[in-house]
C-alpha positions as CSV (number, residue, x, y, z in Angstrom):
1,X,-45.8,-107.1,-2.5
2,X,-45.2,-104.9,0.3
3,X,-42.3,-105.9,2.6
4,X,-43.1,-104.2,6.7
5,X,-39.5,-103.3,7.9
6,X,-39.7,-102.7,11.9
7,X,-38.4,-99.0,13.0
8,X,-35.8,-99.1,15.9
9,X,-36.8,-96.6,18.1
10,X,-34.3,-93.8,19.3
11,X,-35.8,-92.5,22.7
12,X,-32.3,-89.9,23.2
13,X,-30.5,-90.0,26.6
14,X,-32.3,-90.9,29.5
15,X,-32.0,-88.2,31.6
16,X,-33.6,-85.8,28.1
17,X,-36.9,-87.2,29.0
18,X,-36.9,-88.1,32.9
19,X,-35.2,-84.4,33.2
20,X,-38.8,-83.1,31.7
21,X,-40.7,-84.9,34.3
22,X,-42.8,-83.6,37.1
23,X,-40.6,-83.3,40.4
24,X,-43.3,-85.2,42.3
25,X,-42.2,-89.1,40.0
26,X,-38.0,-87.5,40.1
27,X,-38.4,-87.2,43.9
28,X,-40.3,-90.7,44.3
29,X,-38.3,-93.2,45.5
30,X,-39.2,-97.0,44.2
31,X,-40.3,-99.7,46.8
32,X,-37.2,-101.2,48.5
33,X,-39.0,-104.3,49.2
34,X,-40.1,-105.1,46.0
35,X,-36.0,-104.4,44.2
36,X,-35.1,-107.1,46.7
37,X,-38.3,-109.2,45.2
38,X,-36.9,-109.0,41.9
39,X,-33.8,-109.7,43.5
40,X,-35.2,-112.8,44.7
41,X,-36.6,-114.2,42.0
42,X,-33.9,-113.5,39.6
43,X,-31.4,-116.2,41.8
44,X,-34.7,-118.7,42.4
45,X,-34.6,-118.2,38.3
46,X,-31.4,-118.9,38.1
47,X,-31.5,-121.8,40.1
48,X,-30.1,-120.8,43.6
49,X,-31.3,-122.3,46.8
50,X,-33.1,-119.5,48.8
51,X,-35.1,-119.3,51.7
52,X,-37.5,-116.4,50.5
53,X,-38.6,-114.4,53.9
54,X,-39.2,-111.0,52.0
55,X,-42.7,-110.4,50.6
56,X,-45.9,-110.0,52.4
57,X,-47.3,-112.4,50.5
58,X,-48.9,-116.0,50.1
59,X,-47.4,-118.5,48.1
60,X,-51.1,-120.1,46.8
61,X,-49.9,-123.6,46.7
62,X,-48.8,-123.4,50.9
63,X,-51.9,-121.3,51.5
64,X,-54.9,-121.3,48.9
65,X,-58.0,-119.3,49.0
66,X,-60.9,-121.0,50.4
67,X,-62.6,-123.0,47.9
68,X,-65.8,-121.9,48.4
69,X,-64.6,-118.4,47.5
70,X,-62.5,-119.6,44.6
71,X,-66.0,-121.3,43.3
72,X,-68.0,-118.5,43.9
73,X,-65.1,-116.0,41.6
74,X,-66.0,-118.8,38.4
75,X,-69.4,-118.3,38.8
76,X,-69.8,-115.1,38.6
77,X,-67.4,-115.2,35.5
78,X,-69.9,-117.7,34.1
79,X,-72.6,-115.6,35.1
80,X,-71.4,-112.3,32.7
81,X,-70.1,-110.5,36.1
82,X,-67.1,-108.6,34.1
83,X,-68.8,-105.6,33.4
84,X,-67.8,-102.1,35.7
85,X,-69.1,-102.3,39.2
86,X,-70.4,-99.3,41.0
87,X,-67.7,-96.7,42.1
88,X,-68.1,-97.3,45.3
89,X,-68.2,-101.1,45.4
90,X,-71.2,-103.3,44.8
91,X,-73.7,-102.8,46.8
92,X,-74.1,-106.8,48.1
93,X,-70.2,-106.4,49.2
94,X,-70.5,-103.3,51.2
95,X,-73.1,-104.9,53.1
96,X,-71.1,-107.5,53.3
97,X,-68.5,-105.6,54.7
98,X,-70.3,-103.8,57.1
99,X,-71.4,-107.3,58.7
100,X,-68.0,-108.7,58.9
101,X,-66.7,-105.6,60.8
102,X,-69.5,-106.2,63.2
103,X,-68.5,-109.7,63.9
104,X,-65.5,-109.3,64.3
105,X,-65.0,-105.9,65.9
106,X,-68.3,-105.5,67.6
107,X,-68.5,-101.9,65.8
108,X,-72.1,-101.1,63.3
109,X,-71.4,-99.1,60.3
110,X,-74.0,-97.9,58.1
111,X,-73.8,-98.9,53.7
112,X,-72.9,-95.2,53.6
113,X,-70.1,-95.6,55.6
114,X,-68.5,-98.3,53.1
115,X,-66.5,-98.1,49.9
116,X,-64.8,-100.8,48.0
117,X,-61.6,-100.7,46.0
118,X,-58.7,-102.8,44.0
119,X,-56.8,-103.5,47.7
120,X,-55.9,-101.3,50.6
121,X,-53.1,-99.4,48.5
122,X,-56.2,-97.6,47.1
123,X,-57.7,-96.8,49.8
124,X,-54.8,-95.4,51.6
125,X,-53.7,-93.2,49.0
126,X,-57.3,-91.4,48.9
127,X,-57.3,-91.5,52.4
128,X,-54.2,-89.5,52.3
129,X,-55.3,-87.2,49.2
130,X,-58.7,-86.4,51.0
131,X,-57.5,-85.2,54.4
132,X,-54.4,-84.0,53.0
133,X,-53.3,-80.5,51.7
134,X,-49.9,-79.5,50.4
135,X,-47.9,-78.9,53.5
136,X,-50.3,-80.4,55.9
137,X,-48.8,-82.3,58.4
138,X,-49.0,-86.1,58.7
139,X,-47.8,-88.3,62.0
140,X,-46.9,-91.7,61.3
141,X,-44.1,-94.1,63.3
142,X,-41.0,-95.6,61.6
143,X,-40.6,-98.0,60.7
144,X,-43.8,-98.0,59.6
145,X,-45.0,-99.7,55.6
146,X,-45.3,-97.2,52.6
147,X,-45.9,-93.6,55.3
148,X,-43.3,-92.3,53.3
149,X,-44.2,-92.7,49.9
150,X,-47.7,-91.3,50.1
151,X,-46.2,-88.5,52.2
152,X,-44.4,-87.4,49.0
153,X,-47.1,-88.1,47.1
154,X,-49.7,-86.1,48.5
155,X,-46.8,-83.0,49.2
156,X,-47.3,-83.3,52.6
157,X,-45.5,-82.8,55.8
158,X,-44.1,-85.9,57.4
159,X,-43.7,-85.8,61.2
160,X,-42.2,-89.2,61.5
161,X,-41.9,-91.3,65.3
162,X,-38.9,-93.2,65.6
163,X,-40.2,-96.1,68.1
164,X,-38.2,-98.7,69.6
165,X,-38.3,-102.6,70.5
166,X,-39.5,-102.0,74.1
167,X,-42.9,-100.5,72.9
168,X,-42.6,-102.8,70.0
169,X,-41.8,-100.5,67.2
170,X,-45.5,-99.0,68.0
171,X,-46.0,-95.5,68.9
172,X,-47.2,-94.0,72.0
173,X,-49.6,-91.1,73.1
174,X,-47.0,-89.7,75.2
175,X,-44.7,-89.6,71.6
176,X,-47.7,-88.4,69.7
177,X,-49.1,-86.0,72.3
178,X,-46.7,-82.8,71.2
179,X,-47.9,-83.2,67.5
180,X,-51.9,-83.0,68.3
181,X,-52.1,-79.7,67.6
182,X,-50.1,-79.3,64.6
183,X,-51.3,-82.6,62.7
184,X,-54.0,-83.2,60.4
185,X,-53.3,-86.9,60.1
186,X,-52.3,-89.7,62.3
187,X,-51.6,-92.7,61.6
188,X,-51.7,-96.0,62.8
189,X,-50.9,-99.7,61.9
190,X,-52.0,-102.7,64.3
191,X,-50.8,-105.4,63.4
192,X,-48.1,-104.0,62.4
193,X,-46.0,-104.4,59.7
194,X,-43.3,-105.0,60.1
195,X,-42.4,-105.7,63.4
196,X,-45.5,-108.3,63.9
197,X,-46.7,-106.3,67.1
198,X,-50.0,-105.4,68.3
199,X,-50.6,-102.3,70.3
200,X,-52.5,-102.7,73.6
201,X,-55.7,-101.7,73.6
202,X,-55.7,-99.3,76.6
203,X,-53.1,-97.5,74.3
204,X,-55.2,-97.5,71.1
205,X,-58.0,-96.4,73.5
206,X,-56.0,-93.1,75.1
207,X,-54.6,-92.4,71.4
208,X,-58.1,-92.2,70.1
209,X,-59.1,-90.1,73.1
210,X,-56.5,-87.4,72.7
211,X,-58.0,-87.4,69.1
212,X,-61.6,-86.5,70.3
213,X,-60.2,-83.9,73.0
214,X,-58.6,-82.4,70.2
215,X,-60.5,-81.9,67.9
216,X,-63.1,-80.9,70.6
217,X,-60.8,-77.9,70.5
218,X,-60.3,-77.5,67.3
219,X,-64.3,-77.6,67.2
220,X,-64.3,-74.7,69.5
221,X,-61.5,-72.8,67.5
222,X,-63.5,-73.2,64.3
223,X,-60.3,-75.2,62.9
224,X,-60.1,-77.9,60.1
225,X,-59.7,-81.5,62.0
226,X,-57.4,-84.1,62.7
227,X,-58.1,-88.0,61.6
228,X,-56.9,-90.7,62.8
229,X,-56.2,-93.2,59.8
230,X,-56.3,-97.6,61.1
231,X,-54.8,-99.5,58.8
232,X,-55.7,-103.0,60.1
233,X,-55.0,-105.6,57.5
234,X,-53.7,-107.6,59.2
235,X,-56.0,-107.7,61.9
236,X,-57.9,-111.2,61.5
237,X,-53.9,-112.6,62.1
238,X,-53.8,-112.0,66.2
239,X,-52.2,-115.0,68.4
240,X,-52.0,-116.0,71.8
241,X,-52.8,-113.6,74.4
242,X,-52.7,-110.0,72.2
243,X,-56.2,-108.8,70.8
244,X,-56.8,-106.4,68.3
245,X,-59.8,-103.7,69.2
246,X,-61.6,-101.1,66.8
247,X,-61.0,-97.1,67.7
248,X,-64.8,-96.8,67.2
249,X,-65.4,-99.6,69.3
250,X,-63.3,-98.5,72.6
251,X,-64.7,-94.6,71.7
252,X,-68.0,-94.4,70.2
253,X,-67.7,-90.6,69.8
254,X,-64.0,-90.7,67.5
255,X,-66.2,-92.0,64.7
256,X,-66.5,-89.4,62.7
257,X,-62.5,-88.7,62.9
258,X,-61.7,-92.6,62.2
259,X,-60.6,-93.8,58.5
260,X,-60.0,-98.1,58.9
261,X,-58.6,-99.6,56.1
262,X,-59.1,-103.3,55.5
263,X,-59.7,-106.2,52.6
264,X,-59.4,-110.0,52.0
265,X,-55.5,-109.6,51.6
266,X,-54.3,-110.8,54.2
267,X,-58.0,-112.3,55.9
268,X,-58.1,-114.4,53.5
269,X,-54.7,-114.9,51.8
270,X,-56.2,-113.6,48.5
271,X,-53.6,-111.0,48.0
272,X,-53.7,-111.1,43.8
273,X,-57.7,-110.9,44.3
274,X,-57.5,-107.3,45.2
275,X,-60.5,-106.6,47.4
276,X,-60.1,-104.1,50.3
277,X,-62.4,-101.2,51.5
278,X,-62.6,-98.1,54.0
279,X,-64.7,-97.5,56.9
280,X,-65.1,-93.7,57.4
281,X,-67.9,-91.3,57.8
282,X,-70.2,-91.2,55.2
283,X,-69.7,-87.6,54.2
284,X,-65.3,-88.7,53.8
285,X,-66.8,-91.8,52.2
286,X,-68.6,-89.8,49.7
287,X,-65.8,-87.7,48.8
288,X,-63.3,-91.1,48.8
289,X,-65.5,-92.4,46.2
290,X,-65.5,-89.2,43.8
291,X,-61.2,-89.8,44.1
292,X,-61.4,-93.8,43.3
293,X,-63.8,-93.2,40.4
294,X,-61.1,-91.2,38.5
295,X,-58.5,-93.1,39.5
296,X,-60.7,-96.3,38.2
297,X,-59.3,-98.0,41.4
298,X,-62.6,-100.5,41.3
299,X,-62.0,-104.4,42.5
300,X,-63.2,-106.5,40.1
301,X,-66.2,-107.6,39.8
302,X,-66.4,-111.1,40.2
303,X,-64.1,-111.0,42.9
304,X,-66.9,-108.5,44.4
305,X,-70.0,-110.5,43.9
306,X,-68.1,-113.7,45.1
307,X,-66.3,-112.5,48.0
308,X,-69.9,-110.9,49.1
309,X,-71.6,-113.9,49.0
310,X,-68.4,-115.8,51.2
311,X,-68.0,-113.2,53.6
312,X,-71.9,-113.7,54.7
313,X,-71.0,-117.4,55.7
314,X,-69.8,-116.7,59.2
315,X,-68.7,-120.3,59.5
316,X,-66.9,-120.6,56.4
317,X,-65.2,-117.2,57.3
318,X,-64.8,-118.6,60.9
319,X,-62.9,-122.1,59.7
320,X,-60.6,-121.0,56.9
321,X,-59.3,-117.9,59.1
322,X,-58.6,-119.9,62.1
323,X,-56.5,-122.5,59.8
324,X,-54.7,-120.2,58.3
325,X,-53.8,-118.1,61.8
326,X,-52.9,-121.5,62.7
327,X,-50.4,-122.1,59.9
328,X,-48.9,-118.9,60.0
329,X,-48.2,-118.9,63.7
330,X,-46.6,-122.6,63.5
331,X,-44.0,-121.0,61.0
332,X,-43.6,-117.7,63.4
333,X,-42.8,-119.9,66.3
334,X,-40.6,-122.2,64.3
335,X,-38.5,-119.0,63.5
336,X,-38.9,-117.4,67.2
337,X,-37.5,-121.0,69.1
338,X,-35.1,-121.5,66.3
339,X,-33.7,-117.6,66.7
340,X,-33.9,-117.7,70.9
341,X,-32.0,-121.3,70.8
342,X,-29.3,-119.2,69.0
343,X,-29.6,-116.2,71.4
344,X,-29.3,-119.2,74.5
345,X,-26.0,-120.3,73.1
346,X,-24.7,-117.0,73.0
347,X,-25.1,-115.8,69.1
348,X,-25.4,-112.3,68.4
349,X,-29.2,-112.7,67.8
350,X,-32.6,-111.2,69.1
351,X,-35.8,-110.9,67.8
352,X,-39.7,-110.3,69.2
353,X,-42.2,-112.9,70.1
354,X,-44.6,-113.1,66.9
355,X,-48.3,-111.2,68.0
356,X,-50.0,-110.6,64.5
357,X,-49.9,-110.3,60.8
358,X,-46.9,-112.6,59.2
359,X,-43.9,-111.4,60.4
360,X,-41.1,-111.8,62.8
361,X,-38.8,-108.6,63.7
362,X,-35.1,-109.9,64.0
363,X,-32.2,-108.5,65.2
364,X,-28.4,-109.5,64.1
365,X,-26.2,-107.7,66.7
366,X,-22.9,-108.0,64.2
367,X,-22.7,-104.2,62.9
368,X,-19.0,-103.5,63.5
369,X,-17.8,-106.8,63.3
370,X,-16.1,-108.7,60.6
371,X,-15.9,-112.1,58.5
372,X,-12.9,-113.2,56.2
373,X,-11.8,-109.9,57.4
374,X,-14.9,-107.8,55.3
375,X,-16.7,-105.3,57.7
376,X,-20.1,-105.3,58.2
377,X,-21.1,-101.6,58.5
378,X,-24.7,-101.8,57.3
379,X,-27.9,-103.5,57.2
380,X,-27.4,-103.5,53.4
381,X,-24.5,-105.5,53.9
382,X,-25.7,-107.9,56.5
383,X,-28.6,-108.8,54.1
384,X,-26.4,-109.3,51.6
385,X,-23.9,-111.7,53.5
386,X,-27.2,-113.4,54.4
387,X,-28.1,-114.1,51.3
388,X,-25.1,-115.4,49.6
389,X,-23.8,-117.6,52.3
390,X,-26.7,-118.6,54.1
391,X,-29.6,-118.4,51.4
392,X,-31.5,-116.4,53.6
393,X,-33.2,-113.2,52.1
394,X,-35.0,-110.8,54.4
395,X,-35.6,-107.0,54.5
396,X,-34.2,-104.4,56.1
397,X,-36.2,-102.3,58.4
398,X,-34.6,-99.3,56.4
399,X,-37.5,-100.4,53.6
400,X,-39.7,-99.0,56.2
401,X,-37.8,-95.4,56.9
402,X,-36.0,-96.4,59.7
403,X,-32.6,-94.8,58.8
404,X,-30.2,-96.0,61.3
405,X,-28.6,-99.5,60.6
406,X,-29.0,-101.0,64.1
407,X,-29.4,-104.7,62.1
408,X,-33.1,-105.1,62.6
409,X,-34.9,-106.7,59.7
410,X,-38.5,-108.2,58.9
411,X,-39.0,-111.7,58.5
412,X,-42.3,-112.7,56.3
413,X,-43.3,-116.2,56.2
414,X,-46.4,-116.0,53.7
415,X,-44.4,-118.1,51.1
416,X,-41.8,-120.8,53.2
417,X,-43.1,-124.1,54.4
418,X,-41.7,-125.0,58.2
419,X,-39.7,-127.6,56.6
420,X,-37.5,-124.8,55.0
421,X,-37.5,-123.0,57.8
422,X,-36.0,-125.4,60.0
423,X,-33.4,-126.4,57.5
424,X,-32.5,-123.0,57.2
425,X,-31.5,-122.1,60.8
426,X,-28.5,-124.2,61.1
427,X,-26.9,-122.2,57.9
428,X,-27.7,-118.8,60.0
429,X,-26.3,-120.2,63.0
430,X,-23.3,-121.1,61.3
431,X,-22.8,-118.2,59.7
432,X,-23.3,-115.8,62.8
433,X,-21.0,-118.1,65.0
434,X,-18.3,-117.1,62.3
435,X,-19.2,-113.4,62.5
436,X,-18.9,-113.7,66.4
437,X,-15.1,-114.9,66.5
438,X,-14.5,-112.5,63.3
């Protein structure tokens, strides 16, 4: 009888092996936001009260998928949908895809101009890898989500905006302006995350203008172009009087320079479905698709086929989008009265009136104070002070490449219910009225 013995594996020092790595995966930093997930979970594991206001997700028991959709995903299991779908999507989606975007943004694209993959985070990264050279230069605001990382990736050269509250955290043309010329890619993120801002418009309008004007130059000069990358995710989460417009839409003659990303994400609060897609001009499109092929970045199929048939029922897409904007803002206003009553009474607290997506930018104006005689020097420190005596858990706007601690941090309310909300506030005012006399 033969007796199998296991082999413990000796992999040598760590720093043997990660030493003999490519500099690109050494220089790569990991996702801030998702240590402080695992952070997260970890004390919820562990038993710990926490009011979880991190991830920019959905918790599926406060916010499901519609049910039509989730009956449509088992039937096309039933009905053998598991095999590969077409590289760039299947075919009934993209259409699909292109009728949505006319509903709701009033802008026409052609089947060509549509490609499908496993979420945004696809789509962004080839986005990025087929514009992009090595050293080519790449505009983007801070804080801005994941700009950085794909900077890196793709070896280019990131010409970053610092923006501020009072254009809230959104860049301007008049801070984008002296980078035309050099840049190859700009980009842009309305709603944004994660400040919860939407930019004007007018201002989306003269942005995309100075993109046509410059690369009518560039036209003229017989030099490579300059796109302007949309990632609007968020963009069927708008409230009260802010609107979010298409590029294309406010200048008909920017669409060949225009890359929108989009998917059911955040639409449809199907974030572990991953279903999102790229409008572009078919030639970019075709290219896009040749990139996503190898990387095998294809949403699966039964997701595909399901989601094509639900986004074609205008009313369905109509009802379930308008209760969930509706559940989302209820929790954003919660958090903006509760954090302005605590401004009123004098508390070292500010933050912006919620506009879009699912997130509240705060500010805790207590750098350079003290409690129990500890400094607080740093965001880092704030959030962890947060944390352990109030059970609040939020992110830093450093997780975004804003480097300065000025105390800002996103709020996401994807998985909270108002009732923990509201029972959280009086342990943050608390805690900041002992910061203030500290």
């Amino acid at each position: 009888m033969t007796r199998n013995t296991e082999t413990t594996l000796d992999f040598g020092p760590r720093e043997t092996v990660d030493g003999s790595l490519s500099e690109t995966v050494r220089g790569l930093a990991g996702s801030e936001i998702l240590k402080i997930a695992a952070e997260i979970r970890e004390l919820l594991a562990a038993g710990h009260s926490v009011c979880n206001l991190t991830v920019g997700d959905f918790d599926p028991k406060l916010f499901p998928i519609p049910e039509l959709l989730h009956e449509g995903i088992r039937r096309a299991y039933a009905a053998g949908e598991t095999n590969y779908p077409p590289a760039d999507g299947m075919p009934s989606l993209r259409r699909a895809v292109a009728d949505y975007t006319a509903r709701q943004w009033n802008v026409r694209y052609p089947l060509e101009s549509v490609l499908v993959a496993s979420g945004a985070r696809p789509v962004l990264y080839a986005a990025y890898r087929s514009v992009l050279n090595p050293g080519d230069a790449v505009v983007y605001s801070i804080p801005s989500w994941n700009n950085s990382y794909y900077a890196w990736i793709s070896a280019a050269r990131a010409l970053e905006l610092t923006t501020r509250v009072e254009n809230g955290f959104l860049p301007t043309l008049d801070m984008i302006r002296p980078h035309l010329t050099d840049a190859r890619l700009l980009c842009i993120n309305t709603p944004l995350n994660p400040a919860g801002t939407v930019m004007e418009p007018e201002q989306l309008r003269a942005i995309t203008r100075a993109v046509v004007e410059e690369n009518e130059r560039r036209t003229r000069a017989g030099r490579r172009h300059l796109f302007l990358l949309l990632d609007q995710v968020y963009a069927a989460l708008v409230f009260g009087a802010a609107r979010h417009v298409h590029p294309v839409q406010l200048v008909p003659e920017s669409a060949p320079w225009v890359i929108s990303l989009d998917g059911v994400s955040k639409a449809f609060a199907a974030t572990g479905l991953r279903v999102g897609w790229v409008l572009a001009a078919p030639a970019l499109v075709a290219r896009m698709k040749d990139l996503i092929g190898h990387m095998g970045a294809w949403a699966p199929r039964p997701e595909q086929v399901a989601f094509a048939e639900f986004l074609e029922d205008e009313a369905a897409c109509r009802t379930f989008q308008s209760e969930l904007k509706a559940k989302v803002q209820e929790r954003l206003d919660t958090l903006h009265r509760g954090f302005q009553r605590m401004k009123a009474e004098g508390l070292p607290v500010d933050c912006v009136h919620p506009q879009g997506a699912i997130y509240l930018s705060l500010r805790l104006d207590v750098l350079g104070r003290s409690i129990e005689g500890s400094p607080l020097r740093t965001n880092e420190e704030l959030r962890k002070l947060l944390l352990e005596k109030a059970g609040l858990a939020l992110v830093p706007f450093q997780a975004f490449g804003l480097r300065e601690d000025s105390g800002w941090f996103r709020i996401s309310v994807g998985a909270v219910s108002v009732e923990e909300i509201e029972k959280m506030l009086p342990r943050v005012a608390q805690l900041l009225s002992r910061v203030a006399r500290g």
